[in-house]
Structures are given as C-alpha cells and as structure tokens.
N, C-alpha and C positions, 0 to 999 in steps of 0.2 A: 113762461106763462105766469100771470099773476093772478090770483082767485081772491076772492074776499070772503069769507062767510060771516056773516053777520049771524047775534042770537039778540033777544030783547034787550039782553043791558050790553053796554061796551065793555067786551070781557078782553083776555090776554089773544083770542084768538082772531079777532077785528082789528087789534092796534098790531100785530103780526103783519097781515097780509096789508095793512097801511103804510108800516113800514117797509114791507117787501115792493113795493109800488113802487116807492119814492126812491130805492137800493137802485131798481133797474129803471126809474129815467134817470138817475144820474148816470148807470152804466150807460145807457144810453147814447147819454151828454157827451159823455169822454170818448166814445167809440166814434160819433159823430167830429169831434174835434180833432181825433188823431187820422181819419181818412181823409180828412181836408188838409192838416198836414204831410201827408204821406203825397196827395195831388197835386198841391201844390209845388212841391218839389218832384216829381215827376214829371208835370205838365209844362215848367218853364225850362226856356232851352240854357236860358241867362243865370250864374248863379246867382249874381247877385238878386237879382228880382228874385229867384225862387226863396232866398232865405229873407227878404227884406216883406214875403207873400208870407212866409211863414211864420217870421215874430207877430204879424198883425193877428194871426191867429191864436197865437199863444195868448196876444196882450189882452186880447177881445177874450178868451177863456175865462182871464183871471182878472177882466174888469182892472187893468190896470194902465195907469197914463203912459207909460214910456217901456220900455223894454229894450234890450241890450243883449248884445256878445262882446264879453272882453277879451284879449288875449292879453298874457301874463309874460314881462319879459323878466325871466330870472336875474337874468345879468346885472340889468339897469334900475330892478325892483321897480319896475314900471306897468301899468295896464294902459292898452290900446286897445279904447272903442272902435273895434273892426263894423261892425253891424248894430244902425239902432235904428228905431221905429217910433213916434212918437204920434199916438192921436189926436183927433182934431177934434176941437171943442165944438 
C-alpha cells in the first residue's frame, strides 16, 4: 500500500512516501518482467524459441541492443555463442 501525507512545506515525511512510490513500481517492474519470463518458458513447447522469447525479455528490461548465452569450453579456452537475440532498429 503506498500513502503520501503531505504537510505545508516538503518535509522528510512527503519525500518518504515519494520514495516509497517509486520502491514499489520498480517492484512492480521486476515482478512484471520475471512472470513473462517464467511464461515464456512455460508456454513454448520449443526450447529454443522459449529461451530466444526469453533473452528478448531480459534485453528489452535493460534497454539493451543484443543479449547473449555463452557457454565456456574449458578444454579449448573457448566461448560458444549457444543463444543470442539482437534487436531491431
């Protein structure tokens, strides 16, 4: 629940519940972004598609161009781009 109380001047107890606002749409945000994640991969039968549904989500979170899964071959000291995602201008 978020309350405001306001008094005539902007004291400690207005920039509180201002702050408390903004705390819970971020909770918000993330809880929103991890049940489209969580759908995503429940809802496709394909992994691939579920995980290529899922970086779009991640990417689109953090407003970022491209996104990636690597796996790491010890042996060869090598990374293989297994899954990437790259948005579209």
């Amino acid at each position: 629940m978020v309350r405001a109380i306001f008094r005539s001047k902007r004291g400690k107890r207005y920039e509180k519940a201002n702050r408390s606002k903004k705390e819970t749409e971020k909770q918000l945000h993330i809880s929103d972004t991890l049940l489209q994640c969580a759908t995503a991969l429940s809802i496709n039968q394909d992994k691939d598609q579920a995980i290529s549904r899922l970086l779009q989500i991640i990417m689109e979170y953090f407003k970022a161009d491209r996104i990636g899964i690597f796996l790491y071959d010890p042996v060869r000291k090598f990374y293989l781009n297994k899954y990437g995602y790259a948005g579209t201008n």
